[in-house]
C-alpha positions as CSV (number, residue, x, y, z in Angstrom):
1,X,0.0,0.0,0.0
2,X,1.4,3.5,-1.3
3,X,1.6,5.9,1.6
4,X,0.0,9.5,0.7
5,X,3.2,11.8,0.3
6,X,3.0,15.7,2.6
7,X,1.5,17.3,-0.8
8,X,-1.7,14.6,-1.1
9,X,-2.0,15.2,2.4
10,X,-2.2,19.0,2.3
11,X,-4.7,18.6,-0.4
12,X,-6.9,16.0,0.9
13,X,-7.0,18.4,4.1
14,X,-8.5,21.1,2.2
15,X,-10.5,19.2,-0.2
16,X,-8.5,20.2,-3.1
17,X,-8.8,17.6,-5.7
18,X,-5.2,16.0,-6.3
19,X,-3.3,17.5,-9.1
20,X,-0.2,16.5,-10.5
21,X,2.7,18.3,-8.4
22,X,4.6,19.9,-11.4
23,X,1.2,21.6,-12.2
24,X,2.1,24.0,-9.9
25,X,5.3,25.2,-11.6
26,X,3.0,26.4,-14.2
27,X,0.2,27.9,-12.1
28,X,3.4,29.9,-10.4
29,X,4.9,31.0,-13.7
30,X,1.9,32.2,-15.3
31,X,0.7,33.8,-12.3
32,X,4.0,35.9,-12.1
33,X,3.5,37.1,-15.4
34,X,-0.1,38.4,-15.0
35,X,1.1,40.1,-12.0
36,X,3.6,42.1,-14.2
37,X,6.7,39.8,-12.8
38,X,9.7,39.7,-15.5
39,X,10.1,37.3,-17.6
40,X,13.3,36.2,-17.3
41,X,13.3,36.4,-13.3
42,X,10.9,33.9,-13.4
43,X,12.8,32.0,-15.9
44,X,15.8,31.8,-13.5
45,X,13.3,30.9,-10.4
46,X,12.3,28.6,-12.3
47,X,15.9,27.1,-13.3
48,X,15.2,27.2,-17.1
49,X,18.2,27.9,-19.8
50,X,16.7,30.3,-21.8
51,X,13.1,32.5,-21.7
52,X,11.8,31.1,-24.6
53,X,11.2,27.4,-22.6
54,X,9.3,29.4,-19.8
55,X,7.0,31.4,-22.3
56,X,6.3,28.2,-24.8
57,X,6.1,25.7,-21.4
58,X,4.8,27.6,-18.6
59,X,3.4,30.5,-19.4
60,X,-0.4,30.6,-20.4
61,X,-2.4,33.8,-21.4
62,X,-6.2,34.2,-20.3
63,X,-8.6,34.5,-22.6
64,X,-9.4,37.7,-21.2
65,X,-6.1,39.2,-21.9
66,X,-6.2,38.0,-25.3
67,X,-10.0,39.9,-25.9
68,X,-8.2,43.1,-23.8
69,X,-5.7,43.4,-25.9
70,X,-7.7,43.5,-29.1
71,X,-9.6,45.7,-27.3
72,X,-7.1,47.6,-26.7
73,X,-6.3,48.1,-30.3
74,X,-9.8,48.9,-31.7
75,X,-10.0,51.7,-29.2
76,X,-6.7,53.4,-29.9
C-alpha cells in the first residue's frame, strides 16, 4: 500500500482535488506574469536555460487578456 506523500495530504486536508505536483510550476509561472513579474526572473526561479522554454512551457495567457488586448487596439 502507497503511503500518501506531505503534498496529497495538504490537499486531501483542504478538499482540493489532487493535481499533478509539477502543475504548480506552471500555475506559479503564469501567475507571475499576469502580475507584471519579469520574464526572465521567473525564468531563472524557475531554473530554465533560456526564456523562450518558460514562455512556450509555462506560461499561459487568459482568454481575457487576449480579448483586452484587441480591445485595446480597436480603441486606440
Amino acid at each position: 500500500m502507497r503511503v500518501p506523500s506531505i503534498y496529497e495530504k495538504i490537499l486531501n486536508r483542504l478538499e482540493i482535488p489532487y493535481r499533478n505536483f509539477h502543475c504548480l510550476r506552471h500555475t506559479f509561472a503564469t501567475r507571475c506574469v499576469e502580475n507584471g513579474g519579469d520574464y526572465k526572473c521567473v525564468s531563472e526561479i524557475l531554473g530554465h536555460s533560456s526564456i523562450k522554454i518558460t514562455m512556450d512551457r509555462y506560461v499561459h495567457p487568459r482568454m481575457e487578456q487576449k480579448r483586452e488586448i484587441v480591445e485595446m487596439l480597436c480603441n486606440s
